[in-house]
FISEMAR-934764 format. One record per residue (C-alpha): residue number from 1; residue in three letters; x, y, z. Coordinates in Angstrom, 2 decimals. Layout:
# residues N
NODE,NUM,ALA,X,Y,Z
...
END
This chain:
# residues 445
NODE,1,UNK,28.84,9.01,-64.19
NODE,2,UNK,30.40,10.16,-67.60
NODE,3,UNK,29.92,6.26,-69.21
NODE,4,UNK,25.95,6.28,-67.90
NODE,5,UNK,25.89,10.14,-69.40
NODE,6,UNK,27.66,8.84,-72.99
NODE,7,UNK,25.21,5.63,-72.83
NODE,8,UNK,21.92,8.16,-72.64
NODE,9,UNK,23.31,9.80,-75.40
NODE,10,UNK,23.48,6.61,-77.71
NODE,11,UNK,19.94,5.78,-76.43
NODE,12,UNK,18.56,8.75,-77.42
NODE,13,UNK,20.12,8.85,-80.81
NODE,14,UNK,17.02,8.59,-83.29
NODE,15,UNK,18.06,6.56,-86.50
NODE,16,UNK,17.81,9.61,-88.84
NODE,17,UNK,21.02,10.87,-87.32
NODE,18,UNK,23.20,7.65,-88.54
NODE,19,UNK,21.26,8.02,-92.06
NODE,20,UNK,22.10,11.24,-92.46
NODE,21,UNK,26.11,11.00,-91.26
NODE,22,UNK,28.87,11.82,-93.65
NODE,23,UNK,31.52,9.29,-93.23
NODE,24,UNK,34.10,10.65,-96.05
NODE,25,UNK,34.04,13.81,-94.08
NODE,26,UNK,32.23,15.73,-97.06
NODE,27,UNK,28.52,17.59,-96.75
NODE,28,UNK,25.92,17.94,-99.75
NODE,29,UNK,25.49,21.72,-100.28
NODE,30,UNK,22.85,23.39,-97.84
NODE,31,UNK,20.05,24.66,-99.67
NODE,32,UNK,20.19,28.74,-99.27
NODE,33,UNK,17.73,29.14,-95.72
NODE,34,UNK,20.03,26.45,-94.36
NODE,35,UNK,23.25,28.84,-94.51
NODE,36,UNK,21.97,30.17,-90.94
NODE,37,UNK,22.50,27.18,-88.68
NODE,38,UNK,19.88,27.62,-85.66
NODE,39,UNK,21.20,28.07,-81.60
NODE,40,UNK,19.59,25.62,-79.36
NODE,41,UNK,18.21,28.45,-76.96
NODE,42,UNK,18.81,28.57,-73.99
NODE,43,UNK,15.55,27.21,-71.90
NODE,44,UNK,16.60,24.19,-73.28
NODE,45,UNK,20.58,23.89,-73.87
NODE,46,UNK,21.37,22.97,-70.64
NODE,47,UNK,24.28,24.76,-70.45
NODE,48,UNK,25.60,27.58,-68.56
NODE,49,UNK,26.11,31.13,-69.95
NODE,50,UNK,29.86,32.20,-70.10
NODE,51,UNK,30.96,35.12,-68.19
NODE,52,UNK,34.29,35.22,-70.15
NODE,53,UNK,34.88,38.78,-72.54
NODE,54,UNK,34.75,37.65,-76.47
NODE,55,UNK,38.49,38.37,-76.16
NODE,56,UNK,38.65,35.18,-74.13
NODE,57,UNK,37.22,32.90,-76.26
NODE,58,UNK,39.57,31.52,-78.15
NODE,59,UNK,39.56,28.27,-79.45
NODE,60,UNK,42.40,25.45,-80.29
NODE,61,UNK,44.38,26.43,-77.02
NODE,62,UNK,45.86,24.65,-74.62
NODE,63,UNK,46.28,26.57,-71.00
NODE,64,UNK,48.31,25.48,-68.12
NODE,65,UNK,48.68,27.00,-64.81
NODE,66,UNK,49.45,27.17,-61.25
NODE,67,UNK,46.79,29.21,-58.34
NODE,68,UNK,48.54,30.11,-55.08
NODE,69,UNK,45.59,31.84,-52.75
NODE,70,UNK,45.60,32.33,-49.07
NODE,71,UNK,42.26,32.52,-47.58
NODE,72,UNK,40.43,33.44,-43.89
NODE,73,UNK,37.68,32.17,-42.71
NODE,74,UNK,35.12,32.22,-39.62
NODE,75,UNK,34.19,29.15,-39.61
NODE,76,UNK,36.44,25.94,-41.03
NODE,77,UNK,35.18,23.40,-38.82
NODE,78,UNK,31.35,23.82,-38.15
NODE,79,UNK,29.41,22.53,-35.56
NODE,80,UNK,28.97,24.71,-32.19
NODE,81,UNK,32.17,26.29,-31.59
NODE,82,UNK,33.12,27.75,-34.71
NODE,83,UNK,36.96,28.46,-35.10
NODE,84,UNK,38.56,31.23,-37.38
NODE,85,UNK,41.59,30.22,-39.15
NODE,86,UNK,43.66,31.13,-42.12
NODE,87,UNK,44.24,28.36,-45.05
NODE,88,UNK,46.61,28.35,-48.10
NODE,89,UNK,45.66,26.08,-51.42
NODE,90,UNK,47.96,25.52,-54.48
NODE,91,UNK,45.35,24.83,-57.47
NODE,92,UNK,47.32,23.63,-61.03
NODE,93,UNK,45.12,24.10,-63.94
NODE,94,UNK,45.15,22.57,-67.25
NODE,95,UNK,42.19,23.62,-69.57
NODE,96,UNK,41.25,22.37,-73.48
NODE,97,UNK,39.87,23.99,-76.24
NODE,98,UNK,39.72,22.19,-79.13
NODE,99,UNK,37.22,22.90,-82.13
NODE,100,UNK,37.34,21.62,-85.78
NODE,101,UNK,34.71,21.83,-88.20
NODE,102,UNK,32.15,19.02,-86.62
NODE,103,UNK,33.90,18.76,-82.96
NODE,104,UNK,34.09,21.12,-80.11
NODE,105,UNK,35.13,20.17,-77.18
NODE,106,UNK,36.38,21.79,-73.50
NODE,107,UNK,38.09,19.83,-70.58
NODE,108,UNK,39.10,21.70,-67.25
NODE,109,UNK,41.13,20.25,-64.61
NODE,110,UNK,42.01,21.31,-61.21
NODE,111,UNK,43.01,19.26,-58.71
NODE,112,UNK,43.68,21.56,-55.61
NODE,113,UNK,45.64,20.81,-52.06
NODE,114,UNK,44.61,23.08,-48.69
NODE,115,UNK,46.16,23.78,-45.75
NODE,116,UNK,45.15,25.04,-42.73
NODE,117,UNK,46.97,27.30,-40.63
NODE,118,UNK,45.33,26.26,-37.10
NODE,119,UNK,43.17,22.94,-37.80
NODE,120,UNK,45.41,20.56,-39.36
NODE,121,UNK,43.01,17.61,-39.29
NODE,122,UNK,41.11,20.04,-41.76
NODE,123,UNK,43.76,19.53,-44.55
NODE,124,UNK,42.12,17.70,-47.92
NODE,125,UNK,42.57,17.84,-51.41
NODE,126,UNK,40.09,18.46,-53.92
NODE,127,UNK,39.08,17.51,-57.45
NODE,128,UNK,37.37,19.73,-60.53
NODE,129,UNK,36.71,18.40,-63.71
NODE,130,UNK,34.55,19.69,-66.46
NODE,131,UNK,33.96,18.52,-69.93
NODE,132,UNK,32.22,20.02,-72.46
NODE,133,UNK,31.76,17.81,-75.70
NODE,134,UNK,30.09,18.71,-78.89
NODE,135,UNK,29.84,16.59,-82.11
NODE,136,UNK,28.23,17.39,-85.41
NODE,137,UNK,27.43,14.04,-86.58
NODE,138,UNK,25.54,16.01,-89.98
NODE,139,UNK,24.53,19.10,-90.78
NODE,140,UNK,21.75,18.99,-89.27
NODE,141,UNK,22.13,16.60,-86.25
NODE,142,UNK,24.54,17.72,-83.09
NODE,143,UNK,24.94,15.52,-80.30
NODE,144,UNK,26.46,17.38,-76.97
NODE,145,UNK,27.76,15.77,-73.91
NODE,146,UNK,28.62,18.30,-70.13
NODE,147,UNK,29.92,16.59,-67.55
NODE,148,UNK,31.38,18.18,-64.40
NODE,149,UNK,32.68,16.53,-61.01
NODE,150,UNK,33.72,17.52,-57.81
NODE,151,UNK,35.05,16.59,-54.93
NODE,152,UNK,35.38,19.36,-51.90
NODE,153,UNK,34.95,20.57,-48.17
NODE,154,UNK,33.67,24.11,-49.36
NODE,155,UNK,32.47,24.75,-52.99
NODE,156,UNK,33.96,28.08,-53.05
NODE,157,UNK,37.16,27.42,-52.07
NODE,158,UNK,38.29,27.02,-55.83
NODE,159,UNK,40.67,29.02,-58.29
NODE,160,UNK,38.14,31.23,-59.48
NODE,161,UNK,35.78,31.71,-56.59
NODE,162,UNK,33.36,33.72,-58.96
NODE,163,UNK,32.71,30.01,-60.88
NODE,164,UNK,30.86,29.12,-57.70
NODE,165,UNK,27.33,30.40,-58.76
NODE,166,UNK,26.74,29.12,-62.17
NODE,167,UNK,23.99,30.94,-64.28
NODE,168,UNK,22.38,29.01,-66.69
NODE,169,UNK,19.07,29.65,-68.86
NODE,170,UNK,17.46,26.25,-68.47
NODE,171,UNK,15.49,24.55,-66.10
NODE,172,UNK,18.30,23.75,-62.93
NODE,173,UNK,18.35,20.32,-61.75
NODE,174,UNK,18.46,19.95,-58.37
NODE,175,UNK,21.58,21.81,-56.67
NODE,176,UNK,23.25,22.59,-53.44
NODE,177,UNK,20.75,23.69,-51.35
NODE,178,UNK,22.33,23.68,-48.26
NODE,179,UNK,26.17,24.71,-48.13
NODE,180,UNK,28.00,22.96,-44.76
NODE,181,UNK,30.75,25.22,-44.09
NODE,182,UNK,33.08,21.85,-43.34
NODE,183,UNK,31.61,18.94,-44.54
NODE,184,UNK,33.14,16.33,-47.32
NODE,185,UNK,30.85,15.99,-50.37
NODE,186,UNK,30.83,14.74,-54.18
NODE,187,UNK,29.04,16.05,-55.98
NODE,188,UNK,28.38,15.02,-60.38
NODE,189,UNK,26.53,16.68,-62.96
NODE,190,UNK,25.89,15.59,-66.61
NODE,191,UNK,23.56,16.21,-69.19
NODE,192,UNK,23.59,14.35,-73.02
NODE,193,UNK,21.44,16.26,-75.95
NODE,194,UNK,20.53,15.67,-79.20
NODE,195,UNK,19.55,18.29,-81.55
NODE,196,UNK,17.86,18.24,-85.24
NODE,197,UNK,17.52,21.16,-87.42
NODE,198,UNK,14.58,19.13,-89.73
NODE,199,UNK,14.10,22.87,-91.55
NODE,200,UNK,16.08,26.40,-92.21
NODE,201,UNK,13.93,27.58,-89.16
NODE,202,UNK,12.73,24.63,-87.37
NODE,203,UNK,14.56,22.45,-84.65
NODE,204,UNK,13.79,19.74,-82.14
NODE,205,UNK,15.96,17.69,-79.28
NODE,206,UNK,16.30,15.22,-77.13
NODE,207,UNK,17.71,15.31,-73.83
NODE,208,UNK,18.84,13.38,-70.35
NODE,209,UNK,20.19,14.53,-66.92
NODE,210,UNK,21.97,13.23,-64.14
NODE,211,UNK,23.26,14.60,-60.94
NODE,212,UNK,24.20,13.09,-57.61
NODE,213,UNK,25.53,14.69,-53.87
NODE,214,UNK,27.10,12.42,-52.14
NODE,215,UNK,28.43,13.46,-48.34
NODE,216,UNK,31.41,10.64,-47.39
NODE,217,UNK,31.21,11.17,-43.91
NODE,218,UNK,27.66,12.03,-42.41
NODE,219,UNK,28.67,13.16,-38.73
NODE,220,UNK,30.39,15.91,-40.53
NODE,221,UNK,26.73,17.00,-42.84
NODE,222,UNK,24.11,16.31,-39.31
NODE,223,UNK,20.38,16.77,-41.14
NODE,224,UNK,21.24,17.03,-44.48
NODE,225,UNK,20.72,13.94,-47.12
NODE,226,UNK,22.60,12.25,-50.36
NODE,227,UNK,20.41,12.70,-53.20
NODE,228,UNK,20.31,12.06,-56.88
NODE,229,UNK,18.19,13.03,-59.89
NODE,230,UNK,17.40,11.29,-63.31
NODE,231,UNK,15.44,13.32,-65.82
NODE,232,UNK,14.76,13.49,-69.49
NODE,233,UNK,12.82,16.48,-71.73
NODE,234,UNK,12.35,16.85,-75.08
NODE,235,UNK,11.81,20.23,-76.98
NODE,236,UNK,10.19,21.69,-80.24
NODE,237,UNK,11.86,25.27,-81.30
NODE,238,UNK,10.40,27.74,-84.45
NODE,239,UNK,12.44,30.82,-85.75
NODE,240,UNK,10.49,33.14,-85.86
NODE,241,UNK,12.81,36.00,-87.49
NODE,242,UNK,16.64,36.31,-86.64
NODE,243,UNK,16.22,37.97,-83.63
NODE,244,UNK,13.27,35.85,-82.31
NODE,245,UNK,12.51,32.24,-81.23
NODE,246,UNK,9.59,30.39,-79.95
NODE,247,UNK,8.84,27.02,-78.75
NODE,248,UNK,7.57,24.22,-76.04
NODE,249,UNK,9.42,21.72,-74.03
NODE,250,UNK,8.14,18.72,-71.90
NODE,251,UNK,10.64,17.52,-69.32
NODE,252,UNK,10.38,14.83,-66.49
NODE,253,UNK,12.84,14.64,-63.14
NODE,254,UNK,13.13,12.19,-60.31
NODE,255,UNK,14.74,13.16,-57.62
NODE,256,UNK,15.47,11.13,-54.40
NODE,257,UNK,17.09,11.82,-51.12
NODE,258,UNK,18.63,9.25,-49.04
NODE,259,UNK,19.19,8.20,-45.31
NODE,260,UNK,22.19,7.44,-43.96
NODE,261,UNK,23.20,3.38,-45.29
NODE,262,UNK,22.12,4.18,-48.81
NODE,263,UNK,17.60,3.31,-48.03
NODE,264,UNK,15.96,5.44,-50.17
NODE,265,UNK,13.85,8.32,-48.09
NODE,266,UNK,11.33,10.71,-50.37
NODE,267,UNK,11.20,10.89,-53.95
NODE,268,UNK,9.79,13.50,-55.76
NODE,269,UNK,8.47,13.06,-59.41
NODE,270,UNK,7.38,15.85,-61.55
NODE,271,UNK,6.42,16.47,-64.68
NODE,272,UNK,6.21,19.94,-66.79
NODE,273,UNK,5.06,21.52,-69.92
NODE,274,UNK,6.46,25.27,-70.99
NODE,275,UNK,6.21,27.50,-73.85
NODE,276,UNK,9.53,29.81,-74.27
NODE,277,UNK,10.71,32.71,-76.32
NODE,278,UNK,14.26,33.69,-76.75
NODE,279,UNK,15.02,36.99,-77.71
NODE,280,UNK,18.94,37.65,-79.28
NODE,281,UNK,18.56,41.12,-78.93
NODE,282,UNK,22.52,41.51,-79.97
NODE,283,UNK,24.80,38.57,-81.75
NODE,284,UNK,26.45,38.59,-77.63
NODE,285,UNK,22.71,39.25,-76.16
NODE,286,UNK,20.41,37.13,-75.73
NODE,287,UNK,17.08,37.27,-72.98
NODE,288,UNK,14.79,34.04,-72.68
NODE,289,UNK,11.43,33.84,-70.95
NODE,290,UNK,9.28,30.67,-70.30
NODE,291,UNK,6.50,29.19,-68.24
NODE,292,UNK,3.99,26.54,-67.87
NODE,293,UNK,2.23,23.79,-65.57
NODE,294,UNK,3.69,21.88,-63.25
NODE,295,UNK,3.03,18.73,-61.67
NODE,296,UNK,4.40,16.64,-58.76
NODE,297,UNK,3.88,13.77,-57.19
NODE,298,UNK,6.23,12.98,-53.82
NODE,299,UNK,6.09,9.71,-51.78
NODE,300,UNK,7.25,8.42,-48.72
NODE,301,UNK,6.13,5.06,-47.96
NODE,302,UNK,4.19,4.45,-45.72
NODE,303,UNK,2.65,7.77,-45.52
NODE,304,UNK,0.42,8.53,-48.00
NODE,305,UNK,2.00,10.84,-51.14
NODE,306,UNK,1.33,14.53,-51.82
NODE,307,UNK,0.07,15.90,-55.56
NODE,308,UNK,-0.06,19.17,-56.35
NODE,309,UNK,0.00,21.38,-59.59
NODE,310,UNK,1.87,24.46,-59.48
NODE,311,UNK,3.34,27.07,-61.90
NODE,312,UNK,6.88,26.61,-63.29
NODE,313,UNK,8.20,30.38,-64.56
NODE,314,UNK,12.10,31.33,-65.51
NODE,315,UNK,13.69,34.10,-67.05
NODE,316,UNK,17.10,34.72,-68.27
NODE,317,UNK,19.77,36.58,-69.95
NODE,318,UNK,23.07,36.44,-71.48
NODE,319,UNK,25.52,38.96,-72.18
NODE,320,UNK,29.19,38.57,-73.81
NODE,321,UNK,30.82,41.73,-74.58
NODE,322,UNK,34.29,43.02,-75.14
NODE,323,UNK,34.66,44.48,-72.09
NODE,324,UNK,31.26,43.33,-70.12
NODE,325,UNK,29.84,39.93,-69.49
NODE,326,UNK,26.69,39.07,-67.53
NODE,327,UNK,24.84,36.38,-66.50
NODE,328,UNK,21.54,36.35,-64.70
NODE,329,UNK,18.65,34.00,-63.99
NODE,330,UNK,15.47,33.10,-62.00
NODE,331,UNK,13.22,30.05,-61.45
NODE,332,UNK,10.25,29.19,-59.44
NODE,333,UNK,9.23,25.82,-60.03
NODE,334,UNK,9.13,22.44,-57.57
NODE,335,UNK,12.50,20.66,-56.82
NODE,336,UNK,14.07,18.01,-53.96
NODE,337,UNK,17.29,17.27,-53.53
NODE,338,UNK,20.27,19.36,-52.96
NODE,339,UNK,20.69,17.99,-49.35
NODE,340,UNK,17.16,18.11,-48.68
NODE,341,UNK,15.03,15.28,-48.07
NODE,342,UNK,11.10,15.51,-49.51
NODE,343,UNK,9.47,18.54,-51.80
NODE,344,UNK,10.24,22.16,-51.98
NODE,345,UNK,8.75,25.11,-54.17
NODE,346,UNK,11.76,27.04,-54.91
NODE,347,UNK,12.26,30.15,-55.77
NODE,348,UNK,15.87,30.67,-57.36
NODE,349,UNK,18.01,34.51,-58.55
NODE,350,UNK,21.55,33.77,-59.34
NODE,351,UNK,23.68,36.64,-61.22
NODE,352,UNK,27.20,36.66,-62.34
NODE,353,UNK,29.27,39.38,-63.82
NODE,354,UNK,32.66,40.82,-64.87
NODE,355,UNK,33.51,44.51,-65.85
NODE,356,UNK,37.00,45.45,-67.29
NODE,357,UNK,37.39,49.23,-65.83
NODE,358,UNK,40.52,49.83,-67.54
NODE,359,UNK,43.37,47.75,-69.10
NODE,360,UNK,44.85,46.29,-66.04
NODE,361,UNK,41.71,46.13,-63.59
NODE,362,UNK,38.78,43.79,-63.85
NODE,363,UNK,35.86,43.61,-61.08
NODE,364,UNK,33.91,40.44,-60.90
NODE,365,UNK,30.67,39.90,-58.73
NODE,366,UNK,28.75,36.64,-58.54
NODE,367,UNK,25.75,36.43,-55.95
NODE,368,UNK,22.77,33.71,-55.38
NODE,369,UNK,19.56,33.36,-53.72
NODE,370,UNK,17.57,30.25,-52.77
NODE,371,UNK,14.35,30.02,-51.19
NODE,372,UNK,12.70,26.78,-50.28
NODE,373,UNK,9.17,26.16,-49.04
NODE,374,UNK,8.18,22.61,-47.67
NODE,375,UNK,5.97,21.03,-50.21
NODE,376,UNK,5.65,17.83,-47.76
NODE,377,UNK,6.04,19.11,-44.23
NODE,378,UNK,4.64,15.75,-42.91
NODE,379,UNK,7.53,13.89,-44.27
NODE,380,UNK,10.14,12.59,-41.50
NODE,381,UNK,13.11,14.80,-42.61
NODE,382,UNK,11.55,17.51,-44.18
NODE,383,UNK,11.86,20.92,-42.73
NODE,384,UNK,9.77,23.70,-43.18
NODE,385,UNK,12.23,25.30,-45.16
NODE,386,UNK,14.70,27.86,-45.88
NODE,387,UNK,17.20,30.24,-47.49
NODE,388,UNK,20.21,30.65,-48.55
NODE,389,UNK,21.97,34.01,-49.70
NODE,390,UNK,25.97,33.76,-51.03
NODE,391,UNK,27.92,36.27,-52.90
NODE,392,UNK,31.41,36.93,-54.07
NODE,393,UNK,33.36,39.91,-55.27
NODE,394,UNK,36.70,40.02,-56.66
NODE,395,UNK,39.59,42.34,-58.29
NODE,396,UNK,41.94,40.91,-60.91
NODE,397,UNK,45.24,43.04,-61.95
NODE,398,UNK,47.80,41.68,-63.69
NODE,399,UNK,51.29,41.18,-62.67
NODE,400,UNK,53.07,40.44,-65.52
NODE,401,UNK,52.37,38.65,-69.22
NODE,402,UNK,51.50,36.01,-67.22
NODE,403,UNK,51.00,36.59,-63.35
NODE,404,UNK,47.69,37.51,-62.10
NODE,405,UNK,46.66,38.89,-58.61
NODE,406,UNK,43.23,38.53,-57.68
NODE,407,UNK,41.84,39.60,-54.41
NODE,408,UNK,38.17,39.25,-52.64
NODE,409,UNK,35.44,38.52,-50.25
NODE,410,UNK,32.77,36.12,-50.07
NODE,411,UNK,29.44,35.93,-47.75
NODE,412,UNK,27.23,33.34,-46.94
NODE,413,UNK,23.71,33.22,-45.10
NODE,414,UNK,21.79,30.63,-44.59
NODE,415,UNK,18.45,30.06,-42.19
NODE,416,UNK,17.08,26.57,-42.41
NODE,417,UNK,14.95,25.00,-39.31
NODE,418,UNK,16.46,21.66,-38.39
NODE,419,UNK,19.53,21.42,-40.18
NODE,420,UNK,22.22,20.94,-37.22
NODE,421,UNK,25.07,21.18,-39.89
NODE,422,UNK,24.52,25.18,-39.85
NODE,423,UNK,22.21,25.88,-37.12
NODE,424,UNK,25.30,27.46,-34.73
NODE,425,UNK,26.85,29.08,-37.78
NODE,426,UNK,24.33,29.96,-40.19
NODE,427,UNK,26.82,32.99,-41.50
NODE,428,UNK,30.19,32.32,-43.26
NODE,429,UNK,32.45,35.04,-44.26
NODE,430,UNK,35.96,34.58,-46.43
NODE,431,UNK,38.31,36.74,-47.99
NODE,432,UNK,41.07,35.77,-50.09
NODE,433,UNK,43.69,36.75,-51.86
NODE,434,UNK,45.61,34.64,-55.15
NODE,435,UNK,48.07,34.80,-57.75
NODE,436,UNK,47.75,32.90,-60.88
NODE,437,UNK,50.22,31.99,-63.51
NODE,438,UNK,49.02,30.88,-66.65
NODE,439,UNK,50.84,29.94,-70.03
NODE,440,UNK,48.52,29.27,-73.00
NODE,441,UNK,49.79,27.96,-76.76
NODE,442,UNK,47.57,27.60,-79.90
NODE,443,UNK,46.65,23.77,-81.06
NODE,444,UNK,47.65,22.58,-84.38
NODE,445,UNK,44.83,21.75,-86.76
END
């Protein structure tokens, strides 16, 4: 998935961007309204907001660690006889930050190992990667590569069960709509931009998507459906003042959903225009509105397609203090995918946070809401739809320089019609406890 992400890329590198590269690693001087480099806001980064304090972001380290957490549950095995149990994972860590004057880049790993204390067939190991690439191939041009990966039973079963529920300020490709409390599934995510300042307040980019769900054993996921999504936009963006951006964005997605033996189901195609305006309110503050038409276009041969217009609206904000971060986000636009099979108008809140009360206690709280309307109830598959509610909220304290204890509870809800994977247990609930060692050292430039 990373190589077809990195090939995108080098498609959708315009030939101004080699003309303009500096290959003995010196710049000609910027003319005086270039000294302000513009962001890439975020309707249109495709990236996530950090909930991390400004204290955290350091750069040039290189962290290593070990998560211990022991967890109940009740419901680890699904189905119609849901069973309680306790389980124990061991998560190592090893995170990259690496940043010199044109690159940037962030890996995270985590492999993780569970146990469980009364279903042993249960036991699995798990896989988390995430990259985060950025390259200034000029001073104007700035390619960027995410990529994340993973490989689980239950997506918050992870070291930091708060990075469960994302928030990001762009558009979301299609995600985990329905979560099966104990069923295998891959899922991959990438994106590839390119971005060119052409003028000290005007920018412009380039941009493709990928994601794909994959669920390795089917009897385990009854009703729900591999997908994947391709998708490309492309983006105009005026500064308006320091504070204040405007600008439009066309972006295209196909998403399909597939039966079981890989034979391609319902795809849904849609197409949408939106104006946007990002507000950085603070340097750490930042609150982004946009809106515009929508169209779609689903098939599922033979029965005849469904088009429809609709209204595509999102709103977001970002905030990165010293002791306060926060994260929230809504959409309503059309989507597919996510273990669905046909068309949905979604409606989509997701919020995370994290408040320092005093030197040695931190609270963290990350919640999400879905709601999904059947934009092609005649499809075979489709449902009529659904919702789904999750939440998490956490204590850290430290133990030590470098022990941490974290402790917490998580909720799910979920009502979907026809989705035997979570029709007996629609309601999950979790609570864990953890204790993290980490160890970070700078990098040498």
């Amino acid at each position: 998935m990373l190589t077809r992400a990195c090939l995108g890329l080098l498609l959708l590198l315009p030939p101004y961007a080699w003309s303009q590269g500096d290959t003995n690693g010196t710049e000609a001087a910027a003319s005086p309204g270039d000294e302000i480099p513009m962001r890439t806001p975020p309707p249109v980064s495709g990236q996530a907001y950090s909930t991390a304090f400004a204290s955290e972001t350091q750069s040039n380290t290189l962290r290593t660690g070990l998560t211990v957490s022991t967890t109940y549950s009740n419901n680890v095995v699904g189905g119609d006889n849901p069973v309680s149990s306790a389980y124990y994972s061991i998560w190592p860590t090893l995170a990259l930050d690496a940043n010199t004057t044109r690159l940037h880049w962030i890996l995270n790993y985590s492999p993780g190992f569970t146990f469980y204390q009364r279903v042993s067939a249960r036991n699995q190991s798990d896989q988390t990667v995430a990259l985060n690439f950025q390259y200034r191939l000029s001073s104007h041009v700035t390619a960027s590569l995410q990529d994340s990966f993973q490989k689980t039973s239950n997506p918050f079963n992870q070291p930091n069960p708060l990075s469960a529920t994302p928030v990001s300020g762009s558009a979301p490709a299609p995600t985990l709509a329905v979560i099966a409390p104990a069923a295998d599934q891959i899922q991959n995510a990438a994106n590839a931009q390119i971005t060119y300042q052409f003028s000290a307040n005007g920018m412009a980019g380039l941009s493709g998507t990928f994601t794909d769900l994959r669920y390795p054993n089917p009897a385990e996921a009854p009703g729900l459906y591999d997908s994947s999504s391709t998708g490309g936009s492309a983006f105009y963006s005026r500064r308006l003042s320091e504070k204040y951006s405007v600008g439009v964005s066309y972006q295209y997605m196909d998403m399909l959903a597939y039966q079981a033996g890989g034979h391609s189901s319902t795809q849904t195609q849609t197409q949408t225009v939106f104006l946007f305006l990002t507000a950085y309110l603070k340097p750490t503050l930042s609150l982004s509105l946009s809106g515009g038409p929508q169209h779609s276009d689903a098939t599922q041969p033979p029965l005849p397609p469904s088009r429809s217009w609709s209204t595509m609206a999102m709103a977001s904000l970002g905030w990165q203090g010293q002791r306060t971060s926060l994260a929230a986000s809504y959409s309503q636009m059309v989507t597919s995918g996510g273990g669905l099979a046909g068309g949905y108008h979604s409606n989509m809140a997701n919020v995370s946070g994290r408040w320092q009360l005093s030197r040695t206690w931190t609270v963290g709280l990350a919640a999400g809401y879905q709601l999904y309307k059947a934009l092609t109830p005649a499809f075979l598959g489709s449902t009529s739809g659904g919702h789904t509610v999750s939440g998490t909220a956490s204590v850290q304290h430290p133990l030590g320089q470098h022990l941490t204890m974290q402790a917490g509870y998580t909720r799910i809800q979920q009502s979907y019609e026809g989705i035997a994977a979570i029709s007996a247990t629609p309601g999950t609930n979790q609570e864990f406890v953890s204790i993290s060692y980490q160890f970070a050292r700078p990098l040498k430039r």
